[in-house]
N, C-alpha and C positions, 0 to 999 in steps of 0.2 A: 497623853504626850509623855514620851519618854526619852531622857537625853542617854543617851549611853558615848562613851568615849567622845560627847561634844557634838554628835554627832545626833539631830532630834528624828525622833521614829514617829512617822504620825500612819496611825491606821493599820502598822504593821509594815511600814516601806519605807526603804529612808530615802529622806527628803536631797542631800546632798547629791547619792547619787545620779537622781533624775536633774538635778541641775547640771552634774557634769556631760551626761548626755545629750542634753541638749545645746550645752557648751560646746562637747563633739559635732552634734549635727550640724550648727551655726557656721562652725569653725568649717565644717565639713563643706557648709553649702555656699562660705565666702570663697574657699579656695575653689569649689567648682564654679561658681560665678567671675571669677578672676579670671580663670583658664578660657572661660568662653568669652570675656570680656579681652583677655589677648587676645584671643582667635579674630577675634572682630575688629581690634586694632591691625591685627595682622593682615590681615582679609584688605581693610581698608590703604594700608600702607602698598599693598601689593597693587591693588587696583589706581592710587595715586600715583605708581613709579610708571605702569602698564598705560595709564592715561597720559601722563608726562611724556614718555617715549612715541604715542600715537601720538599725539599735539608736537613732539620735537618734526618726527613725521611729516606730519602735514604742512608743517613750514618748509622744508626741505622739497614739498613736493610744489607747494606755492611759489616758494623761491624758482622752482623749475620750470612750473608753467609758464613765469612770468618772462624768463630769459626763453622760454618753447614759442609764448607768443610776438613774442618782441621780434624773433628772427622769422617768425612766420609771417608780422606785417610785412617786415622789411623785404622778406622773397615775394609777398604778392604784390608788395609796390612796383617790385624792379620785374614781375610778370607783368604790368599791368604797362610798365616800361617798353617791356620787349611786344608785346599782345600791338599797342600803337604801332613800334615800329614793322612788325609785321606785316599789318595793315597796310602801312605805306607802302612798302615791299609789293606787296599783293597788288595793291593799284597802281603799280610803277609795273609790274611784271606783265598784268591785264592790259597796259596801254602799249608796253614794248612786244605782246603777242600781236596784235593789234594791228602793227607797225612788222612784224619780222612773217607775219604769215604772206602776203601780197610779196616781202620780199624774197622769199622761198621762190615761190612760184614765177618770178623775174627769174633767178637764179636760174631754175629748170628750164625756162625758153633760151634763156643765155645760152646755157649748155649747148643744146640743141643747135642752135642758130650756129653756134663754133663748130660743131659736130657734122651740119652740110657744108661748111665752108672747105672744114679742113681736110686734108689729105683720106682716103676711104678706107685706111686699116683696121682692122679688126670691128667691121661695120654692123654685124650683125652684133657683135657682143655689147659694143656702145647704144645700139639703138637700143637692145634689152634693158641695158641701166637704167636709160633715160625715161622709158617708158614706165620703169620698177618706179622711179622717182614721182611720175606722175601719179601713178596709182597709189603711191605712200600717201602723199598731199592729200588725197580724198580720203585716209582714212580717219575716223574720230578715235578710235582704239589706241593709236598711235600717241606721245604726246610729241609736243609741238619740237622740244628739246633733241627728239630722236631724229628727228624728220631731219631737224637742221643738220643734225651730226651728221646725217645718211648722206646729205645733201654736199657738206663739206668734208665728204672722205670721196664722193664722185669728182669733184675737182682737182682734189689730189692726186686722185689716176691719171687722169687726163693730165696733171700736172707732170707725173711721171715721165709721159710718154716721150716729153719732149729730152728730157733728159736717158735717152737709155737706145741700144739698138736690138732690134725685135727680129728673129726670121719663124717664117711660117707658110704652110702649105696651104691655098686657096685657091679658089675658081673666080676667071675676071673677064667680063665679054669684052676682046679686043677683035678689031673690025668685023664685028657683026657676027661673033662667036664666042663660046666658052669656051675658055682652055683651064685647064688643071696648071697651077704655074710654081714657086717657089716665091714667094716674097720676101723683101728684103726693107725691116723700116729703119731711117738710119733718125731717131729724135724724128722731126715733125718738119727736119729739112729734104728729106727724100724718101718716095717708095719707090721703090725699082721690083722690078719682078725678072725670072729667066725659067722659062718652056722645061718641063723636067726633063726633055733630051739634047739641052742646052744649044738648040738651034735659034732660039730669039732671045733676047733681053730687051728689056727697056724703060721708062720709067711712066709716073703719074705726073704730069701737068697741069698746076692748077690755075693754071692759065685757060687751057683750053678745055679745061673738066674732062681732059681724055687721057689714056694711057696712048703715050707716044713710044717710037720704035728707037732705039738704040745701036749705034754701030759696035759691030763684033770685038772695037776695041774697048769696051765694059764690060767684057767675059768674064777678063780676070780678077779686073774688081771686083764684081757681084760675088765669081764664086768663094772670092777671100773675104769680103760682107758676111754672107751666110757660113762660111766656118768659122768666122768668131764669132757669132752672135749666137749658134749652137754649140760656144765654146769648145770649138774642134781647134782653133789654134789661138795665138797670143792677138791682143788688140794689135791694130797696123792703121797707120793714113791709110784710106781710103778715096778715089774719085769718083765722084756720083756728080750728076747734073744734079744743078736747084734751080728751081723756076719761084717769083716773086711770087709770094700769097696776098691775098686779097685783104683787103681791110674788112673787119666785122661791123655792119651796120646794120 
């Protein structure tokens, strides 16, 4: 053992500075254990902030559900509101089908029934309707809504007629023959007709369910009839016979 500058040599090494060395090392391996002991607070701190913000999160998204389900009972209550009244709807609709089909098919005999009564204008084209109507009625394809509407735009025609004056060309067996004639409908108070070489005129009777003969003095009515009704000149009074219609029963 030898002491030189205080400082003891043992073995040929000195003692001191394997102490400093591992004073270094120490020192060395506190501040690497420090660094990773940050790290790990650091680590941890991040993942506390990153949990805190998922948890802030997930309140926000609870908060949401809770006002998502709250207005979602409230629309299925007031479904469940309307879903009833529907219902109703549907068995009020089912009973007033029920009730408006038989009355359709009244409707179409009505038609009809007024259609032999009344004056024979435009006869083939009315019996076509009527008959369109009946074959409507039979079909399932159709809904019941359409039917009525078809059913209440034919009566509107017929509604027309009476309102409006009509001329047109047609064939009409008078005494026991066809003649090709000029007809003249004035509304649903008179048909008159006149020979397209203006040797006869005369009108329909629905008295007698015949076309009667007319004196030469409705020439010149008739042919002032048919040029305003083919708007060849301005409306004018008119004289036309009218004979009383029948009552519909």
């Amino acid at each position: 053992l030898v002491a030189v500058a205080g400082i003891f040599l043992i073995s040929g090494t000195a003692w001191g500075e394997d102490r400093l060395d591992d004073a270094i090392r120490l020192e060395r391996g506190v501040t690497e254990e420090g660094a990773k002991s940050q790290k790990v607070v650091s680590r941890l701190s991040q993942e506390t902030r990153d949990l805190l913000e998922q948890y802030r999160l997930a309140r926000q998204k609870t908060d949401s559900l809770r006002v998502y389900n709250k207005a979602l009972r409230e629309l299925i209550d007031a479904q469940k509101v309307e879903a009833t009244s529907i219902e109703s709807q549907i068995d009020r609709a089912a009973a007033m089908e029920r009730e408006i089909i038989p009355l359709m098919s009244e409707m179409v005999d009505v038609l009809e029934r007024f259609k032999a009564l009344d004056v024979p204008f435009l006869f083939d084209e009315r019996t076509r309707r009527i008959e369109g109507l009946k074959n409507l009625l039979a079909r399932s394809d159709v809904s019941t809504s359409e039917k009525f509407r078809q059913i209440l735009e034919a009566y509107q025609v017929e509604n027309e007629y009476g309102r409006t004056i009509e001329a047109y060309r047609s064939d009409i067996v008078f005494q026991d023959r066809t003649q090709t004639v000029d007809l003249l409908r004035v509304g649903r108070i008179a048909l008159l007709y006149r020979t397209l070489d203006g040797s006869n005129v005369g009108y329909w009777s629905s008295t007698t369910k015949t076309w009667e003969e007319l004196s030469d003095d409705y020439d010149d009515a008739l042919r002032k009839g048919l040029s305003i009704a083919r708007k060849q000149t301005v409306p004018d009074l008119l004289k036309v016979p009218v004979s009383a219609a029948p009552s519909l029963k």
